[in-house]
Backbone as a printed PyTorch tensor [residue, N CA C, xyz], in Angstrom:
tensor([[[  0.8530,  -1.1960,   0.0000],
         [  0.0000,   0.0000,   0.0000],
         [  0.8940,   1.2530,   0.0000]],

        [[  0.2830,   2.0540,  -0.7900],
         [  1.6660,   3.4060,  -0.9190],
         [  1.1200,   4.1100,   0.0120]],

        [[  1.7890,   5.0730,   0.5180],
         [  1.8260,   6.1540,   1.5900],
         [  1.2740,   7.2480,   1.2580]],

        [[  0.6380,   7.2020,   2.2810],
         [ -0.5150,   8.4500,   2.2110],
         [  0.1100,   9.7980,   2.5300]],

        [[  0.1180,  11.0590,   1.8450],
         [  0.6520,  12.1460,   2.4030],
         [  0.0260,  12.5570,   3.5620]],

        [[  0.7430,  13.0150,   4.5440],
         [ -0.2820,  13.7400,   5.6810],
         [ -0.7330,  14.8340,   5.3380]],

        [[ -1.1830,  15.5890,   6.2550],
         [ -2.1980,  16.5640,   6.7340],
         [ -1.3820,  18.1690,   6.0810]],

        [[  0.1230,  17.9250,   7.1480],
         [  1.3810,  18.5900,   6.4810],
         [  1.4220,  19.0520,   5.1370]],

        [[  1.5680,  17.4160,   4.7180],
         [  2.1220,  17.8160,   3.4060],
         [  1.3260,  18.1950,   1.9610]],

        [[  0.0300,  17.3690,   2.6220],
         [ -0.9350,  18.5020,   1.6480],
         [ -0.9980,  20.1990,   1.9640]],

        [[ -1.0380,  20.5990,   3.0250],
         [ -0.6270,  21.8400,   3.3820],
         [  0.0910,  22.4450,   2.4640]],

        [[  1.1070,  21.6680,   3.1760],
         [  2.7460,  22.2820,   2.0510],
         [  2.4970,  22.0710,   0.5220]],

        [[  2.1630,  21.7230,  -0.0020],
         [  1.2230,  21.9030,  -1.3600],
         [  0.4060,  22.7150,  -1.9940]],

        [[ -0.5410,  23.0490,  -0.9730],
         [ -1.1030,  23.9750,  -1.0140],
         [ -0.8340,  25.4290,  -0.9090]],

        [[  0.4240,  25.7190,   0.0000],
         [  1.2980,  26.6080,   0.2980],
         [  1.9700,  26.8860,  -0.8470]],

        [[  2.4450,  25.9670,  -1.4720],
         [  3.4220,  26.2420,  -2.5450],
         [  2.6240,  26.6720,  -4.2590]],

        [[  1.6180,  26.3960,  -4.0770],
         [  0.2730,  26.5900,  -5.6230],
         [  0.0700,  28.3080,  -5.1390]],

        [[ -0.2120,  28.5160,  -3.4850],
         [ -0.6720,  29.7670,  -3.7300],
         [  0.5950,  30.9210,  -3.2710]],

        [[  1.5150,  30.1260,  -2.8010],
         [  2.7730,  31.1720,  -2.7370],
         [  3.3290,  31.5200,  -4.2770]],

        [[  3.3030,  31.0450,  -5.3830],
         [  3.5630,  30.5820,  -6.3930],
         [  2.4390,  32.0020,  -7.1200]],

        [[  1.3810,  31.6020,  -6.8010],
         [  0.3880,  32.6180,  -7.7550],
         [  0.6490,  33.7550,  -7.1580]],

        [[  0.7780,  34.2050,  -5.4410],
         [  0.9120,  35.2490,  -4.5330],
         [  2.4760,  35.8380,  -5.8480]],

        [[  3.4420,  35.5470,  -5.9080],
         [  4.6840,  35.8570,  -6.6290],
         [  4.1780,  36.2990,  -7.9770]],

        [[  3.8490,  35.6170,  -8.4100],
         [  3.3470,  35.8950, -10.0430],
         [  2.2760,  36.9170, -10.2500]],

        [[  1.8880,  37.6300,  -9.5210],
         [  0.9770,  38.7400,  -9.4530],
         [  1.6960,  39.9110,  -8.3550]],

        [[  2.6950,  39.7150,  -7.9610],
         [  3.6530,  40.7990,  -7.9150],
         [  3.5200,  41.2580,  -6.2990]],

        [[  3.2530,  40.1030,  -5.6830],
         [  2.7300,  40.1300,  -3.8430],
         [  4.3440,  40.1750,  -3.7640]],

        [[  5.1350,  40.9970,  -2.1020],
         [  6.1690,  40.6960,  -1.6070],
         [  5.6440,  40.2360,  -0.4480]],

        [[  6.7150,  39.1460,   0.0870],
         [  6.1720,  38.4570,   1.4930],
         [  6.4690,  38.5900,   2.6480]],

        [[  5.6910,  39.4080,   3.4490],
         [  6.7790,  39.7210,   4.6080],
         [  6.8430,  38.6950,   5.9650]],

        [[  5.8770,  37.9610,   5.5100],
         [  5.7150,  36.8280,   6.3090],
         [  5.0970,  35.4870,   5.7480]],

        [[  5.6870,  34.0510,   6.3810],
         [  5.0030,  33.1080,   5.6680],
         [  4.9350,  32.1500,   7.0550]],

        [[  4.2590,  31.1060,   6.7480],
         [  4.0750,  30.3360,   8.2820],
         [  3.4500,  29.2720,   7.3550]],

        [[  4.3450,  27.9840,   7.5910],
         [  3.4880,  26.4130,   6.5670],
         [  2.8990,  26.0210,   7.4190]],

        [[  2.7040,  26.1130,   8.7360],
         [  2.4100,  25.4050,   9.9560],
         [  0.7110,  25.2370,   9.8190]],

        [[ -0.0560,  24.4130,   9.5000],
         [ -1.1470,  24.2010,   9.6200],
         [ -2.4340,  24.8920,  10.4700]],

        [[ -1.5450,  24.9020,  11.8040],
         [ -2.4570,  25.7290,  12.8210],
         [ -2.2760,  27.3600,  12.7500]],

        [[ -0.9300,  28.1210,  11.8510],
         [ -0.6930,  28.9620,  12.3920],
         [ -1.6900,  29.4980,  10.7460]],

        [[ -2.1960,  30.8590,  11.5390],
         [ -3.3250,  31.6190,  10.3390],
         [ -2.9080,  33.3250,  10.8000]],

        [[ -3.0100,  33.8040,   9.7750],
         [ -2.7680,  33.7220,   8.2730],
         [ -1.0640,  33.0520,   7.5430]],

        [[ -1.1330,  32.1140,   6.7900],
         [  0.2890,  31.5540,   6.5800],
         [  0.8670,  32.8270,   5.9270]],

        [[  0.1760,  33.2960,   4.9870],
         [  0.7540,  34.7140,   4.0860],
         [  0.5800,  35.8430,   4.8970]],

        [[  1.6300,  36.7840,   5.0410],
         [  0.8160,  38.4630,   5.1870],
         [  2.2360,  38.5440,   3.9470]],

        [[  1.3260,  39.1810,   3.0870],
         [  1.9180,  39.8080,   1.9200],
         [  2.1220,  41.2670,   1.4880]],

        [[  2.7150,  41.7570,   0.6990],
         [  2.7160,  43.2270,   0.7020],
         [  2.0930,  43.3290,  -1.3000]],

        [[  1.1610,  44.2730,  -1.4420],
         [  1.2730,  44.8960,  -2.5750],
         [  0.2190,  46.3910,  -2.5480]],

        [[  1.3020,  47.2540,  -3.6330],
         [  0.9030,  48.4340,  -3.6460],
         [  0.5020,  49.0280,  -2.5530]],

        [[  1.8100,  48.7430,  -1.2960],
         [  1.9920,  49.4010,   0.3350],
         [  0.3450,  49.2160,   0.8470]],

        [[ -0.2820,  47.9820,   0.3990],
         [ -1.3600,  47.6060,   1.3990],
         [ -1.1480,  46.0660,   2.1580]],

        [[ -1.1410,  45.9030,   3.0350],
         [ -0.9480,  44.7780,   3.9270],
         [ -2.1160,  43.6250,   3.2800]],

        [[ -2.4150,  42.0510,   2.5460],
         [ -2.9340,  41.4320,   2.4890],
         [ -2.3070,  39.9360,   3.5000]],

        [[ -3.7020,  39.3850,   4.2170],
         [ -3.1620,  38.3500,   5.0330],
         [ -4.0860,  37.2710,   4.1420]],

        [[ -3.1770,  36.2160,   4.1170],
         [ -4.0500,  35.2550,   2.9630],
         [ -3.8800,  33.9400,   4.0260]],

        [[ -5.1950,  32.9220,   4.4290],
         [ -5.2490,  31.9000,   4.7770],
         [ -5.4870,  30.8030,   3.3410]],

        [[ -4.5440,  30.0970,   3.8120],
         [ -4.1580,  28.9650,   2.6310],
         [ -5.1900,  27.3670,   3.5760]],

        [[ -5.7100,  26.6760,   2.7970],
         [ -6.3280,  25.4780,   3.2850],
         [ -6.3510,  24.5550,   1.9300]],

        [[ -5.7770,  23.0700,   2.4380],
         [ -5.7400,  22.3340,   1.3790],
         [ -6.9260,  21.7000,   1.5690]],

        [[ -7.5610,  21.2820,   0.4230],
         [ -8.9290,  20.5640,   0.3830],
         [ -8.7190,  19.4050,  -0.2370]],

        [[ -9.2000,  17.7930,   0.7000],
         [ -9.2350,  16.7940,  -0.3690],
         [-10.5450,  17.0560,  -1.0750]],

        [[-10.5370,  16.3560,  -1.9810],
         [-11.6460,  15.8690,  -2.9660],
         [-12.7220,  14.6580,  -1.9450]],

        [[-13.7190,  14.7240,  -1.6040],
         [-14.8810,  15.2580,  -2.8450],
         [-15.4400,  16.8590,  -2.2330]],

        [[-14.6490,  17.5360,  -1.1220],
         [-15.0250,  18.7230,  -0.6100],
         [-14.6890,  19.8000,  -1.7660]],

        [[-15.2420,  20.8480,  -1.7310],
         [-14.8820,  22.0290,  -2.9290],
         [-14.5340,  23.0000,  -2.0750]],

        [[-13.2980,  23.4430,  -3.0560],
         [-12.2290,  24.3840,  -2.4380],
         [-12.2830,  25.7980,  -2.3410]],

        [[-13.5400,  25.9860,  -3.2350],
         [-14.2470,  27.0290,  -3.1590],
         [-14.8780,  27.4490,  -1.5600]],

        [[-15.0170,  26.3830,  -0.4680],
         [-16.0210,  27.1500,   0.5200],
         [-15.4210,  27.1180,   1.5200]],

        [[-15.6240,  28.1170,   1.7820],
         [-14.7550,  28.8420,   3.1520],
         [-15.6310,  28.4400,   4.5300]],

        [[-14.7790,  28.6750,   5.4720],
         [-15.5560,  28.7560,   7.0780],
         [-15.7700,  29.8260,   7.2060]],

        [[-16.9660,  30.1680,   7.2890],
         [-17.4300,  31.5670,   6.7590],
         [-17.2160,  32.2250,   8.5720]],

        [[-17.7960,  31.7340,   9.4230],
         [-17.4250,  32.2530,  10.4040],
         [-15.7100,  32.0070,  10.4620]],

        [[-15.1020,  31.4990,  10.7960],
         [-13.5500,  31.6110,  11.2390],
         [-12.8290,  32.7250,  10.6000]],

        [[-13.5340,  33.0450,   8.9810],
         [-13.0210,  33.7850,   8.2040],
         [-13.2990,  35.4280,   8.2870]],

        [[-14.5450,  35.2400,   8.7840],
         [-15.0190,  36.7620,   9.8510],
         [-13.9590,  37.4120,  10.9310]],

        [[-13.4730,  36.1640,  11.1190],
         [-12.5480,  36.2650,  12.3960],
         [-11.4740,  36.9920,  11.9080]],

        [[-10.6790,  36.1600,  10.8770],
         [ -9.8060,  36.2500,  10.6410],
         [ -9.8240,  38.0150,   9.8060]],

        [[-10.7290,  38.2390,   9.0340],
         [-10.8560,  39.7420,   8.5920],
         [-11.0320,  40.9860,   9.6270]],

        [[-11.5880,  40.1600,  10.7580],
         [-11.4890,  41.1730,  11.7980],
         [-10.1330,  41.6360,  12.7660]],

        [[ -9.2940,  40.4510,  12.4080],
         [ -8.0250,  40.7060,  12.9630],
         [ -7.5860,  41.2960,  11.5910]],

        [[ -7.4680,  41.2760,  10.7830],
         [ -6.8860,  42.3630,   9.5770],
         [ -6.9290,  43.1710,   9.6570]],

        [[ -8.3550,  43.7610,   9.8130],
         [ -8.5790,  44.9530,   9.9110],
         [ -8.0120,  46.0090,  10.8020]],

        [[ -7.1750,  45.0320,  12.3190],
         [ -6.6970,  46.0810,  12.9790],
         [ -5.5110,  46.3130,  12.3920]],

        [[ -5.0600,  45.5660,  11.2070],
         [ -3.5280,  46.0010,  10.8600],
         [ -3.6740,  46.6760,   8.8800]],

        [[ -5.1010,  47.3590,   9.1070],
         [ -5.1750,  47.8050,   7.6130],
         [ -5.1580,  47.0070,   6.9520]],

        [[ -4.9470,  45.7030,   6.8410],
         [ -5.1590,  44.6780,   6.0160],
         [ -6.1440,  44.0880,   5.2180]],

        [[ -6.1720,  43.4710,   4.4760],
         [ -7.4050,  42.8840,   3.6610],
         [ -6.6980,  41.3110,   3.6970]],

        [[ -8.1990,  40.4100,   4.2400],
         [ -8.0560,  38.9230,   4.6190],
         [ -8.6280,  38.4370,   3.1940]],

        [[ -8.0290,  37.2750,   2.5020],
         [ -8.1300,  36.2720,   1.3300],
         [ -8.2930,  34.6960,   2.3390]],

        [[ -9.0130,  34.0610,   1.5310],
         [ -9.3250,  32.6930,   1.6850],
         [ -8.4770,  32.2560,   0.1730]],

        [[ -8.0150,  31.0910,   0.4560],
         [ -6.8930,  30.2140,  -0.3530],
         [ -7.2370,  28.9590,  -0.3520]],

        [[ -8.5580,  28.2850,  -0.9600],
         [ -8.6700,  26.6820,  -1.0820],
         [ -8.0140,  26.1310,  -2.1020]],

        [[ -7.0630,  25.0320,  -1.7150],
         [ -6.1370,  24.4280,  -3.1220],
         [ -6.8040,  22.8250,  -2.6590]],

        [[ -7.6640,  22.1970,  -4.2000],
         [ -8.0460,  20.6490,  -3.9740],
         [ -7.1320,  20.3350,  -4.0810]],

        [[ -6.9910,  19.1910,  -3.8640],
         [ -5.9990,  18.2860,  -4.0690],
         [ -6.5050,  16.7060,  -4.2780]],

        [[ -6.1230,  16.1700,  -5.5050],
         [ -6.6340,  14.8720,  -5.4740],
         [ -5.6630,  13.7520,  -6.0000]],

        [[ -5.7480,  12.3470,  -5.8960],
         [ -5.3310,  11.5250,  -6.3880],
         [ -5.8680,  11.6450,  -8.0020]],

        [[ -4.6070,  11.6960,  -8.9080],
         [ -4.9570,  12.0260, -10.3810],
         [ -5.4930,  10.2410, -11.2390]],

        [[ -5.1090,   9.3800, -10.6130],
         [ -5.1890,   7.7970, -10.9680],
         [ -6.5600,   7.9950, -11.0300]],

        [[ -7.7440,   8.2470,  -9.4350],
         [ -8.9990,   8.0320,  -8.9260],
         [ -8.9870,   8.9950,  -8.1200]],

        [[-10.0060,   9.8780,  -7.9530],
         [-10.3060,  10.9100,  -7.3630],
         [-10.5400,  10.4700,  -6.0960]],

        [[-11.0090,   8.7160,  -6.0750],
         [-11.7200,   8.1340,  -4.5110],
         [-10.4870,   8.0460,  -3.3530]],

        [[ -9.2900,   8.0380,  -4.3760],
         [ -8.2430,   7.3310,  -3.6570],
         [ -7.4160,   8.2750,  -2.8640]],

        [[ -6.9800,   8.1020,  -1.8010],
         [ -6.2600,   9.1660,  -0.6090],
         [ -4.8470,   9.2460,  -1.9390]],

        [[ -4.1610,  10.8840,  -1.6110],
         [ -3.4790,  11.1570,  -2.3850],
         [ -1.7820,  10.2490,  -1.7760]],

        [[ -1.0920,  10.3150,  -2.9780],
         [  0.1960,   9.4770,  -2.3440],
         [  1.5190,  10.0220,  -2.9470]],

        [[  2.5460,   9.3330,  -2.0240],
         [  3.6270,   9.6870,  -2.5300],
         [  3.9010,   8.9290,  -3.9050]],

        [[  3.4870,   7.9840,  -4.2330],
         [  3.9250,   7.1130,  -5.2110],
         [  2.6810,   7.4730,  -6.3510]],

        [[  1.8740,   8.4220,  -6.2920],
         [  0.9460,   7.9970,  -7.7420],
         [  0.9750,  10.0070,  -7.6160]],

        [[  0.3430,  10.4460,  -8.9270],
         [  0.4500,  12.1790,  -9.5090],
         [ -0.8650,  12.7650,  -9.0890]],

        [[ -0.7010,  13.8220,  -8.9340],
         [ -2.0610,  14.1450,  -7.9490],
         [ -2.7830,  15.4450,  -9.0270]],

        [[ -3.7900,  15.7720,  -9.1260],
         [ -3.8630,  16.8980,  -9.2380],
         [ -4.8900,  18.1660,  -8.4960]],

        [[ -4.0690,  19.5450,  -8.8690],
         [ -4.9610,  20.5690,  -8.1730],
         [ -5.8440,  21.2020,  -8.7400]],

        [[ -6.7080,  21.7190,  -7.4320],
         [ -8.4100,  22.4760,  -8.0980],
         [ -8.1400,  24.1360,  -7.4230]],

        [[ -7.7690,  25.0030,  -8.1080],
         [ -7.1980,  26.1130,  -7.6220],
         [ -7.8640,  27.0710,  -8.6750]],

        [[ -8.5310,  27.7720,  -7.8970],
         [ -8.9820,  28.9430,  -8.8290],
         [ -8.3390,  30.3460,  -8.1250]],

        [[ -7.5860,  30.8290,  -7.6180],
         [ -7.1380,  31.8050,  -6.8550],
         [ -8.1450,  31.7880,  -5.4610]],

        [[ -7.5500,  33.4370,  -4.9840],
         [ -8.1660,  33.4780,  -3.5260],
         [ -8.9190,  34.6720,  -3.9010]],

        [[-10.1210,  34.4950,  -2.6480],
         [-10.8250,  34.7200,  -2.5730],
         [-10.7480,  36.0280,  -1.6560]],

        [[-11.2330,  37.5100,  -1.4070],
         [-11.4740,  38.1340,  -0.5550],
         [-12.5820,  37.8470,   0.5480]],

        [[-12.4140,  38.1740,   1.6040],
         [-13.5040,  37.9170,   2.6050],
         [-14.1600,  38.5800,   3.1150]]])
């Protein structure tokens, strides 16, 4: 049986799809955090406005589109004391073989990423 990625390392996946798009649209980072529990992983800089972006990896069959709409209240309300604007970041993630199948180190996965979302 091949090995299931953890919790982590879908994280770290997810981290890396939207640190990746955060760069390519011209974000600087003044902070990053892969740590699962720690929120917001991003506070980013563009056009001298503070954005804090929460990143969440989603397996499949959940859609990466939907946020915790309360936690995410939360989280915009702590932005707000630092001028900031809060983003939601769902990256799917699936086993590319079978969508049923937990993702692995040994088989190609793919992602459901439409950018982030404001909150």
């Amino acid at each position: 049986m091949a090995n299931e990625l953890t919790k982590q390392e879908l994280h770290n996946l997810a981290m890396n799809v939207v640190g990746e798009d955060l760069e390519k649209n011209g974000y600087e980072f003044l902070g990053v955090n892969s740590s699962i529990k720690a929120n917001p992983q991003f506070v980013a800089l563009k056009n001298k406005k503070l954005h804090f972006v929460v990143v969440r990896a989603i397996q499949y069959p959940k859609d990466p589109k939907v946020m915790d709409r309360i936690y995410m209240e939360t989280m915009k309300e702590h932005a707000s004391k630092f001028e900031a604007r809060a983003f939601y970041a769902g990256v799917g993630i699936a086993n590319a073989k079978d969508y049923e199948l937990p993702v692995t180190h040994d088989d190609n996965y793919i992602i459901n990423y439409d950018g982030w979302q404001e909150v």
